[in-house]
N, C-alpha and C positions, 0 to 999 in steps of 0.2 A: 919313685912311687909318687913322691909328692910334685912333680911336675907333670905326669899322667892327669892326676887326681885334677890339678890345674886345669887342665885342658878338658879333662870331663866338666869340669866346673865352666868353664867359658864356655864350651859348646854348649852346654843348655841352656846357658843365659841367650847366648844367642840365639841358639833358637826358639828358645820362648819369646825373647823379643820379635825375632822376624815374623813366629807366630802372630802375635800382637797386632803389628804392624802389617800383614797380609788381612787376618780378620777387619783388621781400621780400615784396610784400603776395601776390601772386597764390601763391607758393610756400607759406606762412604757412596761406593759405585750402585748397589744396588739400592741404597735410599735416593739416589739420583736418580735412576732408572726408572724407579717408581712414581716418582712427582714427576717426573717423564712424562709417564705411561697415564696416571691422575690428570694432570694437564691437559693431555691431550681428550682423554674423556669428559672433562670438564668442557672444554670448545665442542667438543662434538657433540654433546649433548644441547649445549646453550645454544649453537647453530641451529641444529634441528629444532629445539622451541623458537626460538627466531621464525625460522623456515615457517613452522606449524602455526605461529601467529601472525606472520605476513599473510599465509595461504588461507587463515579463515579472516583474516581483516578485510582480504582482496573477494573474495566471495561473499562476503556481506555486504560489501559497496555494490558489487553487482545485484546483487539479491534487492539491495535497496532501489539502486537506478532499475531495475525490471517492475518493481513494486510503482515509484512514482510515475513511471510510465502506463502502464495499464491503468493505476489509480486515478490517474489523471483526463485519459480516453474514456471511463466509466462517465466520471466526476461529469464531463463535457456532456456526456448523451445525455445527461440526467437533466444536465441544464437546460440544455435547447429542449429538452420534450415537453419540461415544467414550461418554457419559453412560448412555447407551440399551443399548448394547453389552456394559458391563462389571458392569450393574446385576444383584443377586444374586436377586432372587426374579420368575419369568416365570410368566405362566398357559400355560399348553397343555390340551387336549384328552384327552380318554382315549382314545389313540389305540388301545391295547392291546381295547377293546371292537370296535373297527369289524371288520364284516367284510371280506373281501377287496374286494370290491365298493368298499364302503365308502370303505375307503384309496385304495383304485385313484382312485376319483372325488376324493376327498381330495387328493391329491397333483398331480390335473392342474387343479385349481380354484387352487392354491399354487401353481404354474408350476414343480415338481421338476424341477430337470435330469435326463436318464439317471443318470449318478455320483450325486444323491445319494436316487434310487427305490432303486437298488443297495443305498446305504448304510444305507438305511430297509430293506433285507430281509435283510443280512447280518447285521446288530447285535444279539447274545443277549439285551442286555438289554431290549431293549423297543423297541414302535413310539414312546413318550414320549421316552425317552431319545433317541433316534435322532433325535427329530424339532426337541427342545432342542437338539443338536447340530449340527444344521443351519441351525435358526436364529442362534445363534450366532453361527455360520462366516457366516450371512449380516449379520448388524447388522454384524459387524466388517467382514467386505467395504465396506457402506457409512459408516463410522466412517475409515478406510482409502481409499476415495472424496474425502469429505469432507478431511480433510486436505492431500489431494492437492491438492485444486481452489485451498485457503487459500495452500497454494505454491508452486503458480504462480501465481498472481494477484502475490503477495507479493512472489516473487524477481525478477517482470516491471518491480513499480512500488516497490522500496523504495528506489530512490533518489530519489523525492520525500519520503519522509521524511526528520526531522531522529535524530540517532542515537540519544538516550534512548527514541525512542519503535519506533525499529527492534527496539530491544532487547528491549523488553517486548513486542511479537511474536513474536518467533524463541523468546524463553524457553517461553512460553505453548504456542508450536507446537511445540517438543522436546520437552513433558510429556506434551502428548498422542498424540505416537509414541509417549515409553518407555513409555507405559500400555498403549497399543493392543499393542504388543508382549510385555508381562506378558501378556495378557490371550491372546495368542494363547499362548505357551508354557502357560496353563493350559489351554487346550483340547486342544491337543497331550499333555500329561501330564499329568493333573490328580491324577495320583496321587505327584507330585515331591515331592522333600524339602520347598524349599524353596514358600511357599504365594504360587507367581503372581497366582493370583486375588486375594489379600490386596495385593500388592505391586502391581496395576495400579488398585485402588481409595486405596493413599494415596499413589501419585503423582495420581492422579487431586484428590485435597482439596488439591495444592501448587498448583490451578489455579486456584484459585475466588480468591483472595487479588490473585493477578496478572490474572486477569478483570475485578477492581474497581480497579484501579489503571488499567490502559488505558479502561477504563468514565468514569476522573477525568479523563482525560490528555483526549480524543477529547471528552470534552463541554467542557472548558475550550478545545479549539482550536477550534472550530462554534462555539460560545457563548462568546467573551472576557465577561469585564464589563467594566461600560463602554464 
């Protein structure tokens, strides 16, 4: 009886131990399994944000080089129009020979508004004069155009640019306001103290300096070396 009892006695120890020690191991394995299986969700989650921050960092470089490129073809027209605009010697015609005929035909081959046919037969001093004057008022119209279109485009996407390079556009496009603005005041009074027409030609030379600087900036970001 008491060597039964014995081996009842041992057999439960034992296998409460093996119990024990199956639980240890089985536990052991599946807390493996898991930092496993964690791990692995762990990479593949930081992969994908990887992934998701490569793929919006790589489309905002684009976004940015699409930006300074059209920004930059705006920026240009704006220039040469102010350029066109404020420049001091224009051919014309002798308008002052044409007969009325003439003019008349003259002025609807030119697409004269009403106001400025007017303005061409009001003016003492001449059909030339009158018709410089018109011209004028027209380049600046589109000088004044042109810059328009630079800022909106500009103010639409300058927050894809980085801020040094924001900066040397807005500089660039203030210039060729206060020039285009000189430049109307000379039309308006060209008989003023002070000499407009002078004063929208060397804010006009403060642009050419800041033209080749964004010129450096815009090819170094298109074209890294390296």
């Amino acid at each position: 009886m008491s060597e039964i009892l014995e081996q009842l006695i041992t057999s439960g120890a034992s296998g409460a131990f093996g119990a024990f020690l199956l639980i240890k191991f089985c536990g052991k394995k599946w807390i493996d399994n898991r930092f496993k299986k964690d791990l692995e969700r762990f990479k593949a989650q930081k992969l994908y944000e990887f992934d998701l921050l490569l793929t919006r960092k790589t489309k905002w470089h684009e976004k940015e080089h699409e930006v300074l490129s059209e920004a930059w073809k705006k920026l240009i027209k704006a220039h040469n129009s102010l350029k066109f605009a404020i420049r001091e010697f224009k051919s014309f015609p002798d308008l002052n020979k044409y007969s009325d005929k003439m003019l008349k035909r003259f002025m609807k081959v030119n697409n004269f508004t009403e106001d400025e046919q007017n303005f061409m037969k009001e003016r003492n001093e001449g059909y030339v004069f009158a018709f410089s004057k018109i011209m004028s008022y027209r380049d600046l119209n589109e000088a004044d155009k042109a810059l328009s279109e630079f800022h909106i485009y500009f103010d639409e996407n300058r927050i894809f640019l980085r801020q040094h390079i924001k900066e040397k556009f807005s500089k660039v496009g203030d210039y060729i306001g206060s020039s285009g603005v000189s430049q109307k005041m000379n039309l308006s009074d060209p008989n003023a103290i002070q000499d407009f027409g002078l004063r929208a030609l060397e804010k006009e030379e403060k642009i050419k300096p800041l033209i080749k600087d964004i010129e450096n900036i815009v090819q170094k970001e298109l074209f890294p070396e390296g």
